[in-house]
ChimeraX commands (.cxc) that place a marker at each C-alpha (Angstrom):
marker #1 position 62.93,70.83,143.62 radius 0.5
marker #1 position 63.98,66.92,143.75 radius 0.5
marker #1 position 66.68,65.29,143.65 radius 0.5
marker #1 position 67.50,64.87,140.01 radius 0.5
marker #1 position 65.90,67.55,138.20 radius 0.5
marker #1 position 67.77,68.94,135.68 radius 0.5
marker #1 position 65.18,72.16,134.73 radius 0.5
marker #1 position 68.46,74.40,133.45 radius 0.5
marker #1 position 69.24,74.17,129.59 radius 0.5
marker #1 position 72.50,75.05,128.08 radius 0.5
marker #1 position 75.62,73.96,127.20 radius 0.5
marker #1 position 77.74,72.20,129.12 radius 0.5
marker #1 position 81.77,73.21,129.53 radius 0.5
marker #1 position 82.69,69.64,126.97 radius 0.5
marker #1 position 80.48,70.34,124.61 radius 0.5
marker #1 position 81.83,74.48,124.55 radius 0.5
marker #1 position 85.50,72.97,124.48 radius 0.5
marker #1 position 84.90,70.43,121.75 radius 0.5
marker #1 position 83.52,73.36,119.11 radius 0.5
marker #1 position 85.91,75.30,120.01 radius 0.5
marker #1 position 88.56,72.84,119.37 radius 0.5
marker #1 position 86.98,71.77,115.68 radius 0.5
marker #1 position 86.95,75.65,114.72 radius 0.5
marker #1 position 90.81,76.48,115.78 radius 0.5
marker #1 position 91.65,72.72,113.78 radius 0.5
marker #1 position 89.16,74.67,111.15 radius 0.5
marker #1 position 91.59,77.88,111.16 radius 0.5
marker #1 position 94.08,76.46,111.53 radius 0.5
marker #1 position 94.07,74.60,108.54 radius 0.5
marker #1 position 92.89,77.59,106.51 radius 0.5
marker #1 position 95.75,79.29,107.57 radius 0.5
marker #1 position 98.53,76.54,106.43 radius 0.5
marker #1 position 96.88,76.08,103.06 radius 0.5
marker #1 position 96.90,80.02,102.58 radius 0.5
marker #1 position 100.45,80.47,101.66 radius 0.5
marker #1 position 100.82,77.26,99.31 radius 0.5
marker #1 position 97.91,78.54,97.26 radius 0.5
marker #1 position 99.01,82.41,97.11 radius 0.5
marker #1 position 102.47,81.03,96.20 radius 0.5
marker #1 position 100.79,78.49,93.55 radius 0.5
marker #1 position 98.30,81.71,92.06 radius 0.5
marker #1 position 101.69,83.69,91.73 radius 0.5
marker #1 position 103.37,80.81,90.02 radius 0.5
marker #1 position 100.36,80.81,87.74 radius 0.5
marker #1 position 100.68,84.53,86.95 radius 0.5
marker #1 position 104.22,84.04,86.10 radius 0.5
marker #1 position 103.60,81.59,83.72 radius 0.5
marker #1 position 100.88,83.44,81.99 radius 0.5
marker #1 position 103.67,85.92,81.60 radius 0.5
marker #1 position 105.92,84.03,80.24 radius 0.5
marker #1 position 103.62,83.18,77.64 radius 0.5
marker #1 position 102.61,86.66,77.17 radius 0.5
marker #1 position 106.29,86.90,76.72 radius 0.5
marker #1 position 106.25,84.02,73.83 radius 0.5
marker #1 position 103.69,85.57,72.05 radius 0.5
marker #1 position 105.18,88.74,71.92 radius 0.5
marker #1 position 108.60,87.47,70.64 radius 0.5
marker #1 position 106.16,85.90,67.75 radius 0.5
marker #1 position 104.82,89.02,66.86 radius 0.5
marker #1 position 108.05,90.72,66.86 radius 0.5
marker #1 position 109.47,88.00,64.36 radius 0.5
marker #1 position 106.19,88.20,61.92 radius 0.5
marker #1 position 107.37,91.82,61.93 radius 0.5
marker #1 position 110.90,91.42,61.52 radius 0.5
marker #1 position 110.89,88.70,58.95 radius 0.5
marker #1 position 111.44,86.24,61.67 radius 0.5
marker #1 position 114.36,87.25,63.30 radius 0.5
marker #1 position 114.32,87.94,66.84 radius 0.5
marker #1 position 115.75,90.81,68.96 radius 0.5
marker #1 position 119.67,91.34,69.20 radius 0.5
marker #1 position 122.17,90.73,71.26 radius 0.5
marker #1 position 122.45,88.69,74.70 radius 0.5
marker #1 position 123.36,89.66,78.19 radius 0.5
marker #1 position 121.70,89.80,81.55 radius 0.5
marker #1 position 119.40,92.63,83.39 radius 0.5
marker #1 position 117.80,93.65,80.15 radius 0.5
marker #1 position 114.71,95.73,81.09 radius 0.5
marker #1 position 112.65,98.66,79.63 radius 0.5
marker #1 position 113.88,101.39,82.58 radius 0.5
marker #1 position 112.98,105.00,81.78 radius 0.5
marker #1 position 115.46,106.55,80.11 radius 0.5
marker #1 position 117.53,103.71,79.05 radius 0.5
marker #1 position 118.77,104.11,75.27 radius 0.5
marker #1 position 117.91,101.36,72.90 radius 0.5
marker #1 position 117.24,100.87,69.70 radius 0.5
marker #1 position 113.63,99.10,67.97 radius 0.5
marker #1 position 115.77,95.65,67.73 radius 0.5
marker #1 position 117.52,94.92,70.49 radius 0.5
marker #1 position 115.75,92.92,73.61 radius 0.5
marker #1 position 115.17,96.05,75.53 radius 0.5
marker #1 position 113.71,97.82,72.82 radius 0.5
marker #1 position 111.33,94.69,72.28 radius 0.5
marker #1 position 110.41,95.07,75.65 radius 0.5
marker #1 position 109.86,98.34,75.62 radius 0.5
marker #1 position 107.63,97.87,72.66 radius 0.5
marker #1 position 106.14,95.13,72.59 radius 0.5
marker #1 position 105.67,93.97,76.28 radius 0.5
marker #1 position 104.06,97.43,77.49 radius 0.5
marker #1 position 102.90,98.16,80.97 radius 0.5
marker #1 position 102.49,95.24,83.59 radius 0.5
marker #1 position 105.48,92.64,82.53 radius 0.5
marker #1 position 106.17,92.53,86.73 radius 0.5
marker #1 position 106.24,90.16,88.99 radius 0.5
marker #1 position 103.01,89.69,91.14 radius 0.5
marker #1 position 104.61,88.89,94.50 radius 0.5
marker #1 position 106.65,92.60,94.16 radius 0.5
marker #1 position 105.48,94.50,91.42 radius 0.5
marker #1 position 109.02,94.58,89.98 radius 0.5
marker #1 position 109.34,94.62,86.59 radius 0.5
marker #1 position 110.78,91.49,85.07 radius 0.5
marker #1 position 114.66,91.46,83.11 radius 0.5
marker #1 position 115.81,89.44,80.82 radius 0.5
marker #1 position 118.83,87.24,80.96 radius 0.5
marker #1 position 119.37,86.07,77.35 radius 0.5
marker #1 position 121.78,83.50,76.69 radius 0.5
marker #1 position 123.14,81.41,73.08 radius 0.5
marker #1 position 122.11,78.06,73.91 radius 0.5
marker #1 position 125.79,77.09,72.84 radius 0.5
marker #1 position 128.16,76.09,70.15 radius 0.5
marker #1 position 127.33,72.36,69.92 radius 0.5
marker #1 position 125.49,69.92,67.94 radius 0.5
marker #1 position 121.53,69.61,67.74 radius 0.5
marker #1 position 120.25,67.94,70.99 radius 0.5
marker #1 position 122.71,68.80,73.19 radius 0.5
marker #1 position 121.91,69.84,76.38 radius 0.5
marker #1 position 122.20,74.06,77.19 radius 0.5
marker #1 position 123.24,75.11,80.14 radius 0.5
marker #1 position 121.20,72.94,82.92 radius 0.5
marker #1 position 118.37,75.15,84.67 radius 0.5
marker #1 position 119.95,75.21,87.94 radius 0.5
marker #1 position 123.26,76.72,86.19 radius 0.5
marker #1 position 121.06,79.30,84.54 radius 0.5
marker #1 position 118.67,80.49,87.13 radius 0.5
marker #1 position 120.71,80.01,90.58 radius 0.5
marker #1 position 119.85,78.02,93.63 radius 0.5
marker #1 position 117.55,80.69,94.91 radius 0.5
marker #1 position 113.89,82.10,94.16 radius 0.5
marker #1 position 112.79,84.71,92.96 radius 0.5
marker #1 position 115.96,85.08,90.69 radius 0.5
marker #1 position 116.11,88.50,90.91 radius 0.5
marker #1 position 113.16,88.66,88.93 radius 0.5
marker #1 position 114.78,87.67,85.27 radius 0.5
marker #1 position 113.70,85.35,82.68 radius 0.5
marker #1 position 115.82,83.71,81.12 radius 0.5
marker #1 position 115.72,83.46,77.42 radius 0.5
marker #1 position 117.59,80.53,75.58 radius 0.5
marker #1 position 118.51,81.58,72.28 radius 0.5
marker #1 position 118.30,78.41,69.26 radius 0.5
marker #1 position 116.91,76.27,72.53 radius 0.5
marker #1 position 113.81,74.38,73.09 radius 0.5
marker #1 position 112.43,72.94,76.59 radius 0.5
marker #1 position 113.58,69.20,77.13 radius 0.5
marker #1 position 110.80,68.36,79.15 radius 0.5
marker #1 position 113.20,67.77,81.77 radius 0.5
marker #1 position 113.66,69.59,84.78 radius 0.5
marker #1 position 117.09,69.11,85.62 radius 0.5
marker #1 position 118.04,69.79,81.84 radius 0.5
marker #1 position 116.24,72.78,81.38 radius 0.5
marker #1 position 116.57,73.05,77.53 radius 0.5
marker #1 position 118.55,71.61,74.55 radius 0.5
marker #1 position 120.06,73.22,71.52 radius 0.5
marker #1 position 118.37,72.67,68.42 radius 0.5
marker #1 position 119.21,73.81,64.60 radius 0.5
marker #1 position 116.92,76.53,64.29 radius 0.5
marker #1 position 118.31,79.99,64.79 radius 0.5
marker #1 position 114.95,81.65,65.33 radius 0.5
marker #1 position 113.94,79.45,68.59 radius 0.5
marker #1 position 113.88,80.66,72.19 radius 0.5
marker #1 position 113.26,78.60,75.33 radius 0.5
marker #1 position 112.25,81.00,78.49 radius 0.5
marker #1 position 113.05,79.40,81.95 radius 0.5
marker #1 position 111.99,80.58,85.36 radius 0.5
marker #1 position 112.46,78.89,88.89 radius 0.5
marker #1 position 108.90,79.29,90.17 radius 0.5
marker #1 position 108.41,80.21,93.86 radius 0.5
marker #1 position 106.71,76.37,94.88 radius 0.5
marker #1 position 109.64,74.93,93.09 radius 0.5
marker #1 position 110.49,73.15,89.82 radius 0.5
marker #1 position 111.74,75.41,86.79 radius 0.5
marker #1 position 108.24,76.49,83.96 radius 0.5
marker #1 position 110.25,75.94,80.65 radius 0.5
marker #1 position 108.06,77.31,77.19 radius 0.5
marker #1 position 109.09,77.43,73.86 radius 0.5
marker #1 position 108.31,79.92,71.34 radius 0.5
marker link #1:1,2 radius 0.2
marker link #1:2,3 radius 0.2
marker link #1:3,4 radius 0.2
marker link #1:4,5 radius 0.2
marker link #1:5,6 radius 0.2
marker link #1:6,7 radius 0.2
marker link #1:7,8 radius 0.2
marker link #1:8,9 radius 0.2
marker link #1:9,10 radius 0.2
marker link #1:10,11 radius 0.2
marker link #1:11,12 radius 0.2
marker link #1:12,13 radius 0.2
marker link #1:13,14 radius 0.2
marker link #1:14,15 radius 0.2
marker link #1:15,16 radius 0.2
marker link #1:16,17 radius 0.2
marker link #1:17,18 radius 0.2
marker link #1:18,19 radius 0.2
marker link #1:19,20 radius 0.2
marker link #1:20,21 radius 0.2
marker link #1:21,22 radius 0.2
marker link #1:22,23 radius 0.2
marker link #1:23,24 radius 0.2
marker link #1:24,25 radius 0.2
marker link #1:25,26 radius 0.2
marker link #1:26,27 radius 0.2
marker link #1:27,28 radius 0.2
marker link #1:28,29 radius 0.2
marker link #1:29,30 radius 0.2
marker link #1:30,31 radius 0.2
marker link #1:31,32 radius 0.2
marker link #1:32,33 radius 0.2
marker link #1:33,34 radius 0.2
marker link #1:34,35 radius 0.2
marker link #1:35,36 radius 0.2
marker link #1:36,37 radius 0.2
marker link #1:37,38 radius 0.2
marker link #1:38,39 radius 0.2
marker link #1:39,40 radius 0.2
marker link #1:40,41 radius 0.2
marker link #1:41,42 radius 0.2
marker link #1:42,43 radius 0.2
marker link #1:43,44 radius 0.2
marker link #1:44,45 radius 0.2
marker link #1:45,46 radius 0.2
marker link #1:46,47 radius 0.2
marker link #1:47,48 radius 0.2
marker link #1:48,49 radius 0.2
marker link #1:49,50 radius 0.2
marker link #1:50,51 radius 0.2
marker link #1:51,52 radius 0.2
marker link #1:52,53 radius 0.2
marker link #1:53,54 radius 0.2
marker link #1:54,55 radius 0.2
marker link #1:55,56 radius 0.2
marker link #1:56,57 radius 0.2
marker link #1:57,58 radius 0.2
marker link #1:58,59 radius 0.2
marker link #1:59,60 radius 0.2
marker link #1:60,61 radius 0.2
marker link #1:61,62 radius 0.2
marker link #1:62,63 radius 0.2
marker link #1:63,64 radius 0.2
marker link #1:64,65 radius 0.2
marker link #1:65,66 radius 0.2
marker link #1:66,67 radius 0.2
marker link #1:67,68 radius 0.2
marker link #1:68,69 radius 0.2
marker link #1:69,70 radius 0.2
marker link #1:70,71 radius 0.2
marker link #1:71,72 radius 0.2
marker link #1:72,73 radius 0.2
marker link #1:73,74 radius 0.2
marker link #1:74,75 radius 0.2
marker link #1:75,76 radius 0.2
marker link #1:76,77 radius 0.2
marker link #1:77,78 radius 0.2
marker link #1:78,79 radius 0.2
marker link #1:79,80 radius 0.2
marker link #1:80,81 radius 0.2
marker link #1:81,82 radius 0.2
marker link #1:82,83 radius 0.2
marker link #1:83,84 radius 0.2
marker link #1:84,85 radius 0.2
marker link #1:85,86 radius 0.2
marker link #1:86,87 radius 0.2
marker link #1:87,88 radius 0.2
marker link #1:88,89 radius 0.2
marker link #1:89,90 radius 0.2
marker link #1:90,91 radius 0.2
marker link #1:91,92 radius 0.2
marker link #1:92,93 radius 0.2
marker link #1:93,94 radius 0.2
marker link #1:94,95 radius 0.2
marker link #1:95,96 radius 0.2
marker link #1:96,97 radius 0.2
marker link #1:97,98 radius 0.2
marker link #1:98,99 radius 0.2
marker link #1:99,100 radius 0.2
marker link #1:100,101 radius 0.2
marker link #1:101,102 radius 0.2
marker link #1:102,103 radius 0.2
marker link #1:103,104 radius 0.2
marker link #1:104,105 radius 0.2
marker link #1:105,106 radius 0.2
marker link #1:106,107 radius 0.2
marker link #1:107,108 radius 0.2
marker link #1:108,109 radius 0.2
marker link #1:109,110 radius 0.2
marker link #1:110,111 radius 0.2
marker link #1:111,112 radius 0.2
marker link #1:112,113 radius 0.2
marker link #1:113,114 radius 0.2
marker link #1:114,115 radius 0.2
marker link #1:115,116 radius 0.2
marker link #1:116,117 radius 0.2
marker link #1:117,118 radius 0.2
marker link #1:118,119 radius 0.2
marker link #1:119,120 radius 0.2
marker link #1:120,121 radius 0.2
marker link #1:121,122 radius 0.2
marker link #1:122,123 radius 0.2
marker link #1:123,124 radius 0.2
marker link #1:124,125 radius 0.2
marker link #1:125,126 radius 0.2
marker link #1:126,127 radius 0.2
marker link #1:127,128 radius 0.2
marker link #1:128,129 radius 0.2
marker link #1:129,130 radius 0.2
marker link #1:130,131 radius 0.2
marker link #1:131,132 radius 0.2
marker link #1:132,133 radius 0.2
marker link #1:133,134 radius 0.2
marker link #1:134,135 radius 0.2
marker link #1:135,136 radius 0.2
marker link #1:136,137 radius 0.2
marker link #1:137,138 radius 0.2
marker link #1:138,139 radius 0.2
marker link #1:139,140 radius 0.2
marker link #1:140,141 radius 0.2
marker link #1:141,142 radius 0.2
marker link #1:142,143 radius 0.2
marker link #1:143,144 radius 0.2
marker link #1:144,145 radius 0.2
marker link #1:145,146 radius 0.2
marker link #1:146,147 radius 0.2
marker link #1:147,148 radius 0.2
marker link #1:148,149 radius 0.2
marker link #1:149,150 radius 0.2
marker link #1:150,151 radius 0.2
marker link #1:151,152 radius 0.2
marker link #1:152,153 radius 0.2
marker link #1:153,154 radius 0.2
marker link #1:154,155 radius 0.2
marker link #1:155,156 radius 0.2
marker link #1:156,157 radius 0.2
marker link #1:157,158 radius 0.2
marker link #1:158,159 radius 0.2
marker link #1:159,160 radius 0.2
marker link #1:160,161 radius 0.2
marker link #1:161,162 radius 0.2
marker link #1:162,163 radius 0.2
marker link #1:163,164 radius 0.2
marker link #1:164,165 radius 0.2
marker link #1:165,166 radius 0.2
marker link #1:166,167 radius 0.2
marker link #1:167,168 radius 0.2
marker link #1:168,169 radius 0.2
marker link #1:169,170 radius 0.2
marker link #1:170,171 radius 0.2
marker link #1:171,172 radius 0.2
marker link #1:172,173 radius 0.2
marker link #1:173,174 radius 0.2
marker link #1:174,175 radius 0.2
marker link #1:175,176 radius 0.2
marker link #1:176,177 radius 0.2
marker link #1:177,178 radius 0.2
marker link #1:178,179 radius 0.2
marker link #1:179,180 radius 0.2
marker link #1:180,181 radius 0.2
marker link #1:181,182 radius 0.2
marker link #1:182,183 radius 0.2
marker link #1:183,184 radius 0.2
view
């Protein structure tokens, strides 16, 4: 053999390194993007239900000659057992939201907070969104339902009172951040 000849083939220990370098930058960016997007497809699921939630409220009124479901108050749910009548909010859930009104991240069926927008003129701002859904996801899992309210199209403001007694605005803090305001 002389001096210089090179017959082996293979890779050397640089080239071995650098692919293995581009495929852990490779994971490793698959594994920071993961989160963000199962966090954004669970924000999308929770505005589909909200407007699952809208449309059921509009069927309800076409069947109650447009007036929506009684009374206000928080933690209203459709638990087994619960007594409730065809036209307050829990019997609206129970009847017209069915099966699979949960969240997606635990499977925990959603509540309702449901609160009068308030006692002032047309325009005026409700109760900001940060007042009505707390500082901290996932808000125990309620939606909050603003009663004569319509989104402002403003974050901070949530939703303003308007004239019309058979309006709702629903508000949830989503899980990436920023509050999903939709009227019915």
């Amino acid at each position: 053999m002389k001096k210089g000849d090179f017959s082996l083939k293979g890779f050397t220990i640089i080239e071995v390194s650098l692919v293995l370098a581009i495929a852990g930058l490779i994971f490793l960016m698959i594994f920071i993007a993961l989160p963000a997007l199962q966090r954004q497809q669970r924000d999308t699921a929770r505005k589909e239900d909200i407007t699952a939630l809208i449309s059921a409220v509009k069927k309800y009124q076409t069947n109650n000659r447009g007036s929506l479901p009684s009374g206000t108050g928080s933690d209203i749910h459709k638990a087994t057992g619960e007594k409730y009548t065809k036209t307050d909010w829990s019997g609206f859930l129970r009847d017209y939201m069915g099966d699979g009104f949960e969240d997606p991240s635990s499977g925990e069926e959603y509540s309702l907070n449901v609160v009068t927008c308030g006692t002032g003129t047309t325009g005026e701002t409700c109760p900001s969104a940060e007042d009505v859904t707390g500082s901290t996801f996932p808000n125990e899992f309620r939606m909050y339902v603003l009663l004569e309210a319509k989104c402002s199209g403003d974050e901070a403001t949530g939703a303003v009172k308007v004239s019309n007694p058979r309006k709702i605005a629903v508000l949830y803090k989503l899980e990436g951040g920023g509050i999903y305001c939709e009227n019915s």
